[in-house]
Backbone bond lengths (Angstrom), bond angles and torsions (degrees), N, CA, C in turn:
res aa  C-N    CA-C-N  psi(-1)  N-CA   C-N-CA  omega(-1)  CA-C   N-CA-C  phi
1 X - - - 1.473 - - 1.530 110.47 -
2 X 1.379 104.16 -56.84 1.311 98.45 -169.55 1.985 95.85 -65.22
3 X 0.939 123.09 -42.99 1.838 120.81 -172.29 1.871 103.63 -36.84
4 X 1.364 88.13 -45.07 2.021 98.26 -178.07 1.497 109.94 -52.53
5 X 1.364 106.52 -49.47 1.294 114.00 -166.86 1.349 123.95 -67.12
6 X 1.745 113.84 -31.04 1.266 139.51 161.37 2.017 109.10 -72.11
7 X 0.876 112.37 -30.68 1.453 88.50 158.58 1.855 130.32 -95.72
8 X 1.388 105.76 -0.84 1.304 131.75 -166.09 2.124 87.55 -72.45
9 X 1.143 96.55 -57.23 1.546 124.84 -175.14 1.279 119.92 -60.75
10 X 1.432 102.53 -18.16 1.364 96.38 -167.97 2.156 86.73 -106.17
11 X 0.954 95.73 -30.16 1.418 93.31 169.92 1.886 120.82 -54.49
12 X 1.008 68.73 -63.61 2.028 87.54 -175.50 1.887 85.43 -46.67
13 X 1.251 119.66 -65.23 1.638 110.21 169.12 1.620 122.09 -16.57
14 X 1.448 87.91 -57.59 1.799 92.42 -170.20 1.460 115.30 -75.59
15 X 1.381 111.76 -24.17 1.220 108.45 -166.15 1.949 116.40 -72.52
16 X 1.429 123.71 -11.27 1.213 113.60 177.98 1.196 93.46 -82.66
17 X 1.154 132.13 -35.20 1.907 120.21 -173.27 1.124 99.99 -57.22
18 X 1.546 123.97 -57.25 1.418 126.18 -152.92 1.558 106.87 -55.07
19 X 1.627 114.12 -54.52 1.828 128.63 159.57 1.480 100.97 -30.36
20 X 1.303 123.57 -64.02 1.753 116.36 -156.24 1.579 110.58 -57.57
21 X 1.764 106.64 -20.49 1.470 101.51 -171.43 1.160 117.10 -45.25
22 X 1.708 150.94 159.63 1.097 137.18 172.38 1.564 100.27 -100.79
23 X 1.281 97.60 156.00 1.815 96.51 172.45 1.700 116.48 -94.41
24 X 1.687 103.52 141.57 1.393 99.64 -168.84 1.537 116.58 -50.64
25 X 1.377 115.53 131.29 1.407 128.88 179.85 1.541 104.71 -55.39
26 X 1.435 121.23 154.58 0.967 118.42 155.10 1.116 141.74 -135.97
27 X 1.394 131.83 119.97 1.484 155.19 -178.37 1.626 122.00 4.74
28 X 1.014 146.32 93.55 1.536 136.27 -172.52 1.325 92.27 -63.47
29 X 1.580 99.14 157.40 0.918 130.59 170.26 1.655 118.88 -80.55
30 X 1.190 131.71 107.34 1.745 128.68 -149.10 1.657 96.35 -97.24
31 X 1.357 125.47 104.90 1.354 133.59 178.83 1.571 111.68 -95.90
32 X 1.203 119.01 138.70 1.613 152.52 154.94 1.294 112.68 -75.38
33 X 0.953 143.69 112.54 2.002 129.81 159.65 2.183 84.56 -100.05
34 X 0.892 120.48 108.19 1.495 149.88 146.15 1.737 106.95 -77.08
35 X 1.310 120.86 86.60 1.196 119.15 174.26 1.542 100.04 -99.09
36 X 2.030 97.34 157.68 1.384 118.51 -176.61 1.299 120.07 -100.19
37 X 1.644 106.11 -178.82 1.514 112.33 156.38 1.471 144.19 -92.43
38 X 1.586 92.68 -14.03 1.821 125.58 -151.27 1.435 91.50 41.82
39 X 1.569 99.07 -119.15 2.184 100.40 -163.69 1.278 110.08 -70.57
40 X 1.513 131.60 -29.97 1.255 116.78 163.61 1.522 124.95 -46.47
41 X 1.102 140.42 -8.76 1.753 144.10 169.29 1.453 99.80 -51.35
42 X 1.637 116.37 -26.07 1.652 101.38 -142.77 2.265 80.53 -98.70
43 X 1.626 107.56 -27.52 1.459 91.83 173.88 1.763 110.11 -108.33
44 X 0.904 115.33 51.18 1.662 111.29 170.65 1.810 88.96 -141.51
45 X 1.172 90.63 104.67 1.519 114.84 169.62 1.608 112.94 -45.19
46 X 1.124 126.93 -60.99 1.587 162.23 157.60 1.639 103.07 -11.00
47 X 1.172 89.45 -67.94 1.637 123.71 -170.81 1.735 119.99 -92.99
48 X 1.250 135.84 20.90 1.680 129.99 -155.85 1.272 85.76 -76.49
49 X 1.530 109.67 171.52 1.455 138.92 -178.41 2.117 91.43 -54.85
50 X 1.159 121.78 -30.09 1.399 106.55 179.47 1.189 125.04 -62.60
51 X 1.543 107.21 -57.07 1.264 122.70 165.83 1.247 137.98 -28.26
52 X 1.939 107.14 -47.21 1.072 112.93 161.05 1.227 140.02 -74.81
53 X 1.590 107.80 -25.20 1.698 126.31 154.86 1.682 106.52 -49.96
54 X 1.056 125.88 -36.88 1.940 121.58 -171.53 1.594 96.31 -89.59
55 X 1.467 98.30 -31.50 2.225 86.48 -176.62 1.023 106.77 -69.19
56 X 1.755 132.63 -42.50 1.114 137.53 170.76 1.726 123.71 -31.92
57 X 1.412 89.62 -65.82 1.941 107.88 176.95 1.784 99.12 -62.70
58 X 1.425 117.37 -56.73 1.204 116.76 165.10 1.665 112.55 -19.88
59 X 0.994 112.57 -60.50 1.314 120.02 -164.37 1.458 113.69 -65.60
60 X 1.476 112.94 -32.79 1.643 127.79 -176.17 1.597 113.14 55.70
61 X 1.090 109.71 59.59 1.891 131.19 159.94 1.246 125.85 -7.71
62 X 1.307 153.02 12.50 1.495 113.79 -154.97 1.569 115.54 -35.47
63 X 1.317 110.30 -56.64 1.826 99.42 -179.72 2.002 104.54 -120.00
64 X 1.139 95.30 163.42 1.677 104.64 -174.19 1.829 101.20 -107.63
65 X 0.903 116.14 170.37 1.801 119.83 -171.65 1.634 76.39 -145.98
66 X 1.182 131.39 142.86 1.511 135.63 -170.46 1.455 105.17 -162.21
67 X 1.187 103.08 129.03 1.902 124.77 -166.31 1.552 87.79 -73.52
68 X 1.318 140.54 66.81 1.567 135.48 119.09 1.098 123.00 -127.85
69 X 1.528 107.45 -179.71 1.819 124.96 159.74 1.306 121.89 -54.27
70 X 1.055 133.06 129.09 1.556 162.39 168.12 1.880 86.95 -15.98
71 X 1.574 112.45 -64.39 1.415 118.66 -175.79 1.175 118.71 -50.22
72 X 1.675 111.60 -19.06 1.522 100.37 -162.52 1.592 115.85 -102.43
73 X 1.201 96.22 -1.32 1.592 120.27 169.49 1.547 106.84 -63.75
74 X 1.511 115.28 -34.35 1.593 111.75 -176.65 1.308 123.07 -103.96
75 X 1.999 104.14 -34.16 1.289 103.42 156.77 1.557 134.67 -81.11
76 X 1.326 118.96 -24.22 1.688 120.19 159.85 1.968 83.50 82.04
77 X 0.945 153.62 18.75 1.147 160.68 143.18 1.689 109.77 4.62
78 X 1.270 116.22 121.05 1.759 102.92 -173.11 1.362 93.72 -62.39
79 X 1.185 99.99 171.96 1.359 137.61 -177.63 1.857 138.99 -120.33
80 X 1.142 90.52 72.93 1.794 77.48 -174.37 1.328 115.49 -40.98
81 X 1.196 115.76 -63.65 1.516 139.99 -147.14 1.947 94.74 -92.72
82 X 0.886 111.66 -76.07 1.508 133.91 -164.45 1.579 91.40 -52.76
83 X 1.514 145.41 28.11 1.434 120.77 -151.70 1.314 109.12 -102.79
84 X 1.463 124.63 41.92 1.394 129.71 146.44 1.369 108.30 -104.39
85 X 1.074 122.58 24.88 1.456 103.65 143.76 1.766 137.50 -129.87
86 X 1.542 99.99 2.81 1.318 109.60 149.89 1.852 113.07 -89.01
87 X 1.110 100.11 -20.93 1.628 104.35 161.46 1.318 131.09 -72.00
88 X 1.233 129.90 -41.53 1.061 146.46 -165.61 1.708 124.37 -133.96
89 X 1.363 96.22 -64.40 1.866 99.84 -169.53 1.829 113.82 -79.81
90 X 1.185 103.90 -18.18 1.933 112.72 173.16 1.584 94.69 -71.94
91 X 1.399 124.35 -48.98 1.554 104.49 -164.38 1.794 101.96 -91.38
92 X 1.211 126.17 -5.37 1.521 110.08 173.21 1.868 96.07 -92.39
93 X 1.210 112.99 4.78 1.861 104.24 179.45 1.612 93.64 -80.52
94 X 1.759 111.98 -37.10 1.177 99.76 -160.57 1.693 102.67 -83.83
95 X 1.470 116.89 -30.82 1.079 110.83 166.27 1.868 147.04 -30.40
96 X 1.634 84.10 -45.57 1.581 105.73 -165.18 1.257 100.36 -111.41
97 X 1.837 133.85 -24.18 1.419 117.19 -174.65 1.960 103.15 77.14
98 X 1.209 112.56 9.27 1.353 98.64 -178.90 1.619 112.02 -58.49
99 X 1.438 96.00 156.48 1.643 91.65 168.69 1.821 119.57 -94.23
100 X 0.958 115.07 140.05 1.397 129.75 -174.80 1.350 125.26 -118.77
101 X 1.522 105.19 135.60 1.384 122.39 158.26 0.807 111.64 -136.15
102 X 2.341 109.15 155.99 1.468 112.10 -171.82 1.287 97.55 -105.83
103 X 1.668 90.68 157.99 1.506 105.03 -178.80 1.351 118.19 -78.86
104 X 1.403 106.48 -26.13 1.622 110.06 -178.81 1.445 130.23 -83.39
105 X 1.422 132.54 135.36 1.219 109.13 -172.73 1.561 125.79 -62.42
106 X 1.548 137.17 -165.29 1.152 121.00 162.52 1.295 97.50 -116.54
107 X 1.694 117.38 172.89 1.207 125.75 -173.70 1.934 106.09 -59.71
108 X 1.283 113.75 133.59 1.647 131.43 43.70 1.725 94.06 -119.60
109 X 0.974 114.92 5.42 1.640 112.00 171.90 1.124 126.03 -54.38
110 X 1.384 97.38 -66.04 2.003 103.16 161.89 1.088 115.18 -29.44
111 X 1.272 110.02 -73.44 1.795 104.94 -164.91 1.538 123.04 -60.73
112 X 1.361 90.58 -17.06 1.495 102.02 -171.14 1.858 112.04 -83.55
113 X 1.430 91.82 -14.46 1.781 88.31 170.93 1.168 112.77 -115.40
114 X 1.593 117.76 -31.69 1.680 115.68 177.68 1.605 106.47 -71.73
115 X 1.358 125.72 -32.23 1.322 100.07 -176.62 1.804 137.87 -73.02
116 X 1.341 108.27 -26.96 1.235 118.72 164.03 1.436 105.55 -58.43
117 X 1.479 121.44 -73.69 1.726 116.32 156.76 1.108 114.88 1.31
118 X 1.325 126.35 -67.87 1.419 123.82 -133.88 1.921 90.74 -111.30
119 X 1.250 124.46 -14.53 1.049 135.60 165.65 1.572 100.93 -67.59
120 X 1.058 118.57 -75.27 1.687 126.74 171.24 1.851 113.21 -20.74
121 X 1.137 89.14 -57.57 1.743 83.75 176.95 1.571 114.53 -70.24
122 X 1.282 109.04 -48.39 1.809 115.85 175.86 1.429 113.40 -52.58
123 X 1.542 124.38 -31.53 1.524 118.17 143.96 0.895 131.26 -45.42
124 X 1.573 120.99 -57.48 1.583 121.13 -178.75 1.642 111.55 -54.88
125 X 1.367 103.13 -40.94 1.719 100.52 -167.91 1.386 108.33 -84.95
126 X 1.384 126.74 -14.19 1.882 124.12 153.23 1.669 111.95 -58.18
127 X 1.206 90.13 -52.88 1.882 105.08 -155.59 1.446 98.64 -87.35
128 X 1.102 150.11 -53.73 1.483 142.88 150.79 1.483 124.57 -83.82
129 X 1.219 113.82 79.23 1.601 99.74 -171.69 2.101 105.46 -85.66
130 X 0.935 121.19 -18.78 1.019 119.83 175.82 1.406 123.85 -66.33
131 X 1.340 116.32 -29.93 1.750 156.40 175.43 1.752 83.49 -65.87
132 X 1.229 99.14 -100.30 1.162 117.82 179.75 1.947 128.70 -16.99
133 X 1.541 107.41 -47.72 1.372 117.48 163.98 1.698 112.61 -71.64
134 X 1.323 110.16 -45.98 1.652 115.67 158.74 1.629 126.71 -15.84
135 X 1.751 91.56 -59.29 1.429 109.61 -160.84 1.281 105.83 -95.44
136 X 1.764 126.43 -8.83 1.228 122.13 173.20 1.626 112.78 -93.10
137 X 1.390 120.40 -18.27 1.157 128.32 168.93 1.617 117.43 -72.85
138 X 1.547 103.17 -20.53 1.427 101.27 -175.22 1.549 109.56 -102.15
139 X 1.246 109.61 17.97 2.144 109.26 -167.25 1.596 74.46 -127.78
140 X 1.538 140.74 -60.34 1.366 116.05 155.97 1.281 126.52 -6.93
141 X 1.234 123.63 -82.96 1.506 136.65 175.17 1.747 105.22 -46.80
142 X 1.064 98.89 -52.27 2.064 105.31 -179.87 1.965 94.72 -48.46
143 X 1.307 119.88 -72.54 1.139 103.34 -171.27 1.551 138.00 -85.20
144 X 1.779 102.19 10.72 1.366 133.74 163.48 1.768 101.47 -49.69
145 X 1.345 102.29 -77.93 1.686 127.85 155.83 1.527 122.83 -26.14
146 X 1.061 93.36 -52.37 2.030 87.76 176.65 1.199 110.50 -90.68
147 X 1.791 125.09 -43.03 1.309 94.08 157.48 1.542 152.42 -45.48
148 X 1.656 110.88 -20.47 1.194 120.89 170.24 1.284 106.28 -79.35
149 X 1.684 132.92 -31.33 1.336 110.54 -169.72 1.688 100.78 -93.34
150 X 0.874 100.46 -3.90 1.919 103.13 -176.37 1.980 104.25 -68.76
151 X 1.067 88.90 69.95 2.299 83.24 177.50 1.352 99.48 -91.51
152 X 1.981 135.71 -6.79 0.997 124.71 -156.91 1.477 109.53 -126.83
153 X 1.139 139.26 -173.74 1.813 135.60 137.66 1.263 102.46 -64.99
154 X 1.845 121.26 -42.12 1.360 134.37 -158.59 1.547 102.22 -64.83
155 X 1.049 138.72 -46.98 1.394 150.69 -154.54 1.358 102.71 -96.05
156 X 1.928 128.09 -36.11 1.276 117.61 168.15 1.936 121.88 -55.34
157 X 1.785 93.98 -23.09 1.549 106.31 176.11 1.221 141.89 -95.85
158 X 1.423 98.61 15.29 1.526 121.87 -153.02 1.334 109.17 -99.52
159 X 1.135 98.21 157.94 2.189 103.76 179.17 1.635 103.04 -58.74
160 X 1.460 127.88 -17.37 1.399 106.43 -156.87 1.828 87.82 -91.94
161 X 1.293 110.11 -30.62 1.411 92.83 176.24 1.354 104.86 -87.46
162 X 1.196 146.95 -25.43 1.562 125.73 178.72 1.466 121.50 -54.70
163 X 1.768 103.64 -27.19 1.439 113.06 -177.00 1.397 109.42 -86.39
164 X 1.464 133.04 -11.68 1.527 131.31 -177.86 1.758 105.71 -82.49
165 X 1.624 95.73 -36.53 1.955 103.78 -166.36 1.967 74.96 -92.92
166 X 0.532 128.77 -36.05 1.932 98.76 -168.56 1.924 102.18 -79.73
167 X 1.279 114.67 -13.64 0.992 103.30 159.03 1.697 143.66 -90.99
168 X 1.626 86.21 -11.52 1.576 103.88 -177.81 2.266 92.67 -81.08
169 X 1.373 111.66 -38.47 1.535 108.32 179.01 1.466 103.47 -58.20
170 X 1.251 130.03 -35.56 1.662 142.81 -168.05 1.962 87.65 -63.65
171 X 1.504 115.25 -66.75 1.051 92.52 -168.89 1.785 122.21 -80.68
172 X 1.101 108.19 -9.19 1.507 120.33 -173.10 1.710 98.29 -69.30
173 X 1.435 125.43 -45.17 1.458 140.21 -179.47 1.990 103.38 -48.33
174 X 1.816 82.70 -63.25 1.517 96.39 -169.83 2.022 109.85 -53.17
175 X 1.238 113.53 -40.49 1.493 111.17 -173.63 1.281 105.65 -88.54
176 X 1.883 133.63 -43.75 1.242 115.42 169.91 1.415 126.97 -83.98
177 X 1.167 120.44 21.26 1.502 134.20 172.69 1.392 114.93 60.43
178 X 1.477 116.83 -173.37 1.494 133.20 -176.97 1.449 117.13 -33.16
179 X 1.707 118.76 -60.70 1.286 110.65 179.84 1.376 100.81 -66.01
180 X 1.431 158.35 -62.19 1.449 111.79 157.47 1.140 148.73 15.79
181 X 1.437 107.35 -83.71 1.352 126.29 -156.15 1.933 88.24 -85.58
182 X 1.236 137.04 -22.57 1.228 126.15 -162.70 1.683 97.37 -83.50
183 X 1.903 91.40 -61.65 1.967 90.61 170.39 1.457 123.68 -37.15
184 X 1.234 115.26 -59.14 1.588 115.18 -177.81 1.573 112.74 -50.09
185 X 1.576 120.04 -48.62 1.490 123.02 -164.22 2.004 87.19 -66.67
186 X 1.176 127.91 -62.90 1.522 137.65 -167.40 1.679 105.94 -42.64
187 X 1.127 111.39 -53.53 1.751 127.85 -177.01 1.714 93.25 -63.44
188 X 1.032 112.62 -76.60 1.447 99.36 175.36 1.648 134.30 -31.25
189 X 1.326 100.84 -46.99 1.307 114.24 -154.33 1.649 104.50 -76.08
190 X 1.022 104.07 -28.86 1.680 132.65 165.35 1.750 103.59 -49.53
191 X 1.292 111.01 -85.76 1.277 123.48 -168.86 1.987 98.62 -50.14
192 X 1.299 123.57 -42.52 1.720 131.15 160.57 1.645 108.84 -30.81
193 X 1.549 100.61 -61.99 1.359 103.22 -161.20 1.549 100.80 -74.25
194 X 1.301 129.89 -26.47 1.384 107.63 167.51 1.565 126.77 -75.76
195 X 1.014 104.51 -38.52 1.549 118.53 -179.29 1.986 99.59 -46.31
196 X 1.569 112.71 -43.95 1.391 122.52 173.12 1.197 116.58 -59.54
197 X 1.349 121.16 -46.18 1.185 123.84 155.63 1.882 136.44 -33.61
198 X 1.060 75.34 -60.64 1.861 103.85 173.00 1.262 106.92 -56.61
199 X 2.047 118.44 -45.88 0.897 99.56 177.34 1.890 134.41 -78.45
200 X 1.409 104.47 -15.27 1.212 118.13 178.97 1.745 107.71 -72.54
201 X 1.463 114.76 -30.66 1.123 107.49 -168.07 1.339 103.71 -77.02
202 X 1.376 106.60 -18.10 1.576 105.70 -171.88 1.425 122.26 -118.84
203 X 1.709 130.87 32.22 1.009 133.33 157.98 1.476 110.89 13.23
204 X 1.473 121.27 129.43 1.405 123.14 160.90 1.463 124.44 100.08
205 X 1.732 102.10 -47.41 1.141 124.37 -154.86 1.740 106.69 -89.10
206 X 1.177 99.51 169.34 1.416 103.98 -163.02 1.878 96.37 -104.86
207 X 1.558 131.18 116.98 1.092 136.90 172.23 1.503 90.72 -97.61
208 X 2.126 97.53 137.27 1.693 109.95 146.96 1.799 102.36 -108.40
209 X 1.234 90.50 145.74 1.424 114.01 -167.60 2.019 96.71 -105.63
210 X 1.315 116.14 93.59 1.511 109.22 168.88 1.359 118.42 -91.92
211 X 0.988 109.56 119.11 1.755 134.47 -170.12 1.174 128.48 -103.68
212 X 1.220 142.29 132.91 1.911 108.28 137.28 0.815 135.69 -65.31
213 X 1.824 115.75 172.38 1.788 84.86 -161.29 1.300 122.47 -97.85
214 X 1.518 118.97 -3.93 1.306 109.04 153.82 1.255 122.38 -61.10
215 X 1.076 160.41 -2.07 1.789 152.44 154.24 1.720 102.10 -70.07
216 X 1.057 108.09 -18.24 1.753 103.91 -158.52 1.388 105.17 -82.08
217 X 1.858 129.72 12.57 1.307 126.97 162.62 1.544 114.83 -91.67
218 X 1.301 82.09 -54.82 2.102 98.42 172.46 1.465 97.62 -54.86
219 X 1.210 149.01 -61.67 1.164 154.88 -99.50 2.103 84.61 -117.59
220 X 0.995 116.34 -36.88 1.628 141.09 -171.42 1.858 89.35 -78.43
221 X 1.135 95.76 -68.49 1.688 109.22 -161.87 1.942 94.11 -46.57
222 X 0.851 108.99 -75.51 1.739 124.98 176.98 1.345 100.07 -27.18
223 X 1.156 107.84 -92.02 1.530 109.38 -159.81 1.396 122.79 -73.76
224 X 1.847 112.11 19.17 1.452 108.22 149.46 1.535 115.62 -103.21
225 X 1.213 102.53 18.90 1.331 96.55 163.53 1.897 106.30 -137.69
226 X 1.281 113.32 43.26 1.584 123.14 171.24 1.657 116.17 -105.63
227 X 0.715 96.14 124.85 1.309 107.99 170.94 1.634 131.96 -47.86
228 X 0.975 169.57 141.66 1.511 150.80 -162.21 1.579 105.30 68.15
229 X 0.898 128.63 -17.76 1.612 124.90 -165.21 1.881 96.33 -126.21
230 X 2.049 86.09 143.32 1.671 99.30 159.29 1.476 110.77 -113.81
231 X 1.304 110.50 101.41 1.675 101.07 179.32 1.782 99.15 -68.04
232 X 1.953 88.47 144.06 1.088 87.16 177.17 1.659 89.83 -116.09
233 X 1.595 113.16 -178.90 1.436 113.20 -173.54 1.405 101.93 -116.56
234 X 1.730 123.30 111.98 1.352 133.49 -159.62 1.484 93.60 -81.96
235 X 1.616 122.06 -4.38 1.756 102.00 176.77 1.201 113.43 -80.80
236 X 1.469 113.76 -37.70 1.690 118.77 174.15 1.391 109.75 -79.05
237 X 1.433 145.02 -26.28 1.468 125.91 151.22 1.811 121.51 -59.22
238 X 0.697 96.90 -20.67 1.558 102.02 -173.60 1.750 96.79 -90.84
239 X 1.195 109.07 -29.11 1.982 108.68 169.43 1.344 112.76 80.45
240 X 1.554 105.74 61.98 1.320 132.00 -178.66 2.020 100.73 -50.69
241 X 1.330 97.90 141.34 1.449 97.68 152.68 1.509 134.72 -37.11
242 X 1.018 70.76 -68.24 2.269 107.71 -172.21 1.218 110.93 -39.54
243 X 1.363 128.92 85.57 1.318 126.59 170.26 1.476 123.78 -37.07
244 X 1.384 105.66 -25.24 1.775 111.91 -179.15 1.469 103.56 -84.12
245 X 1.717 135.39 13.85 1.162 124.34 163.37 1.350 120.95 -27.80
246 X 1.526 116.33 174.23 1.083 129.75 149.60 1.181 136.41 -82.44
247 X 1.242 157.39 167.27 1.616 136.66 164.91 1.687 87.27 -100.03
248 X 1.358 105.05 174.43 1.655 124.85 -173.10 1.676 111.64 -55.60
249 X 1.256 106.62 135.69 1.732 97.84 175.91 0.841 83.92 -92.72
250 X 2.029 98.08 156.48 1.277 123.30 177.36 1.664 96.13 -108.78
């Protein structure tokens, strides 16, 4: 009896040490947002479908986060608009074996956030058309401007353009109102929650995030302040000009 009791004791001993152990930490997931051109690649000199093929590898991937539908990963579907990735990002998937997820939801999600969206603007341009011609003449001129300053990948990723397109959404929100501003925050927040995903599933590993480049401010803003993730800053990996860079967010 008493022998039981003496090992009973010596247990109950061990057991607060054994509790204090900490459990092994684990590794964030270190994210890129690499935003695109779609058809603009083929007129921004700076930026062509090559460029973005070397920023990509530049970047060294374990997994890619890629602006489509779940479907389009299997069907490869041409692309008017989207055409860096029958250009470019389909043949470095087959290249590298990266692992992938899409950013976009699949149906009934889609429809269920782009159409109010896309309703929202088709209001503004009935019900204010004068507004409306205003604001298309002036996002003209917005990407008149960045195409000229865009000579790099580095400069397509850079604070000076995140701050021109997060300000052109500031005013696009303010004149086409709420359903606007609700679609845009929802569409985003979507493409976030996977990228979070990706990153949890993938401890350690280094995610590129391919975008357009309007998402790549919101998309920046978020996930330096997420948890599981190290944003890194693709203007200073990519080896921006601009001496006034940033160094890497942590």
């Amino acid at each position: 009896m008493l022998k039981t009791v003496w090992v009973l004791l010596l247990i109950g001993i061990g057991l607060p040490a054994m509790a204090s152990v900490p459990a092994p930490s684990v590794p964030p997931a270190r994210v890129a947002v690499l935003v695109t051109l779609h058809q603009l690649h083929t007129t921004t000199p700076g930026y062509s479908f090559d460029a973005l093929g070397r920023a990509i590898e530049q970047l060294q991937p374990d997994v890619l986060c890629v602006e489509l539908q779940p479907d389009d990963l299997k069907r490869r579907p041409t692309e008017p608009t989207k055409q860096e990735y029958p250009a470019v990002i389909y043949p470095l998937i087959d290249r590298h074996h990266y692992r992938v997820y899409a950013l976009e939801p699949a149906e009934p999600v889609y429809g269920e956030i782009l159409k109010p969206y896309i309703q929202a603007g088709q209001d503004f341009s009935v019900g204010k058309p004068e507004q409306a011609e205003a604001f298309s003449r002036y996002s003209d001129g917005v990407y008149a401007g960045l195409q000229s300053y865009w000579t790099s990948p580095a400069r397509v990723n850079d604070e000076v353009t995140d701050a021109v397109l997060r300000a052109k959404h500031e005013l696009q929100q303010a004149m086409v109102g709420e359903g606007e501003r609700v679609g845009w925050e929802r569409w985003n927040h979507h493409f976030l929650d996977v990228i979070l995903t990706a990153a949890k599933e993938n401890p350690g590993k280094r995610i590129v995030v391919t975008v357009g480049a309007e998402h790549g401010y919101w998309l920046r803003g978020q996930l330096a302040r997420a948890a599981g993730v190290r944003l890194l800053d693709a203007s200073v990996l990519l080896g921006s000009a601009a001496p006034q860079q940033a160094p890497l967010r942590n």
